[in-house]
N, C-alpha and C positions, 0 to 999 in steps of 0.2 A: 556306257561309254564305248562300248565293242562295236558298236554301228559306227558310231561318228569314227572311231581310229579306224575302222576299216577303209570308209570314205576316203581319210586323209591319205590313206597309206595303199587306196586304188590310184589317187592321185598321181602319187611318185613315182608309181610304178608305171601310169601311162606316161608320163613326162621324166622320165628317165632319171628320174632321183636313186639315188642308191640308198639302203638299208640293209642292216645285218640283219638275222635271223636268230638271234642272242643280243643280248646286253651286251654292250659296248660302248666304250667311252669313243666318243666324236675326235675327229681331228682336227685340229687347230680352226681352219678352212672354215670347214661343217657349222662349228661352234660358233664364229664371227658371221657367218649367212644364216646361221639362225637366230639370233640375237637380231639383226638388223631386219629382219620379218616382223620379228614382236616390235621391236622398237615403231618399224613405220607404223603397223596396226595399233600399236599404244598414242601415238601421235594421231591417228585417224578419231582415236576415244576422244581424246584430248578438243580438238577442233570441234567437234560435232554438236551437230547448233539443231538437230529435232532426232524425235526417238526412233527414226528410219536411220539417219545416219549412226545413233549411238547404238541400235542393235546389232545393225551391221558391221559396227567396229569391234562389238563383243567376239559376233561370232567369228569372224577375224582372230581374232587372238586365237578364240579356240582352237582354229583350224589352223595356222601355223605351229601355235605350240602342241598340238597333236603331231606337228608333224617333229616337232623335234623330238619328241619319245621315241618315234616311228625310225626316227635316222639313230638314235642310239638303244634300236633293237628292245624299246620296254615293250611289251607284250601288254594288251588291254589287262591282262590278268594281274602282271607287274604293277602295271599303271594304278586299279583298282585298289591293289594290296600297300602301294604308296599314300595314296589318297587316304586312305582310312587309318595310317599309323598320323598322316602330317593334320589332318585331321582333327585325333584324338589329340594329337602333342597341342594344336590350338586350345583345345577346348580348359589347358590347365593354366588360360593367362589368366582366369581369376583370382583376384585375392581376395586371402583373407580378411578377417578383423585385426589381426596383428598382425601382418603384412601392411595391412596397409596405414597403418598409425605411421611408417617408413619412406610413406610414397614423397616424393617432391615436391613442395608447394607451388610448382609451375606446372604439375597434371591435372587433367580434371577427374577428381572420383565418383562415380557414381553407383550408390549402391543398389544391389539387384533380389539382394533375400538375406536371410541370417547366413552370417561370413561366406558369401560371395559381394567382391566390387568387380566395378570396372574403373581403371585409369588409365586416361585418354592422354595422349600431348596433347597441344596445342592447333595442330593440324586432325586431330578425332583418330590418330591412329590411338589403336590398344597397344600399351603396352605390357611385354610380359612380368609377370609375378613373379617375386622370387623363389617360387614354389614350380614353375615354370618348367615342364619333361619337354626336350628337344627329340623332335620325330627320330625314328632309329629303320634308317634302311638302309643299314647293312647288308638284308639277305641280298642285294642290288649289286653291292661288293663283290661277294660271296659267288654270286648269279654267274658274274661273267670273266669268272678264269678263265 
């Protein structure tokens, strides 16, 4: 990921975007022009009628939302150490066998090995488990006294 956020953040810096050099929470401004990057490039996804336009609206996404880490000073290393707790905290939407005896009769369950399910809405999102650990990036807090 240290290539592509460099890329991003050679960008900004030819085109005069500002970025901290620390973690730092965005200002209001920042926050709403970066939102409205992913929004058009999520709408680019959206529309895309062959896999030229759908890659190119991937990579879109990534390079805007590269750049919003880059405006609130995450560091590819930050970034890396994010990814890997948000991650793991994914990987506990599985349920159990007795979790899921609980799940909604409007989920889809599907089961995947001895107590591991998945349950889907309607739309195929997963939802999470009651057993479910929310990612913990704090040191992010901590980061940027």
């Amino acid at each position: 990921m240290t290539y592509e956020y460099e890329n991003v953040r050679d960008f900004m810096l030819s085109f005069g975007q500002q970025f901290p050099d620390e973690v730092k929470m965005v200002d209001y401004k920042t926050q709403v022009f970066r939102y409205s990057l992913i929004e058009e490039e999520s709408l680019e996804l959206y529309k895309a009628c062959n896999i030229v336009e759908y890659t190119d609206a991937i990579v879109d996404l990534l390079y805007v939302t590269l750049g919003a880490a880059v405006a609130a000073g995450i560091s590819p290393a930050k970034l890396q150490r994010a990814w890997d707790e948000v991650h793991s905290s994914n990987m506990t939407k599985f349920w159990t066998d007795d979790e899921v005896k609980h799940a909604l009769k409007t989920y889809t369950v599907t089961k995947v090995s001895d107590n591991r399910h998945i349950v889907r809405d309607a739309k195929g999102k997963v939802i999470k488990s009651p057993s479910y650990r929310k990612a913990n990036l704090e040191f992010l807090r901590k980061e940027q006294a």
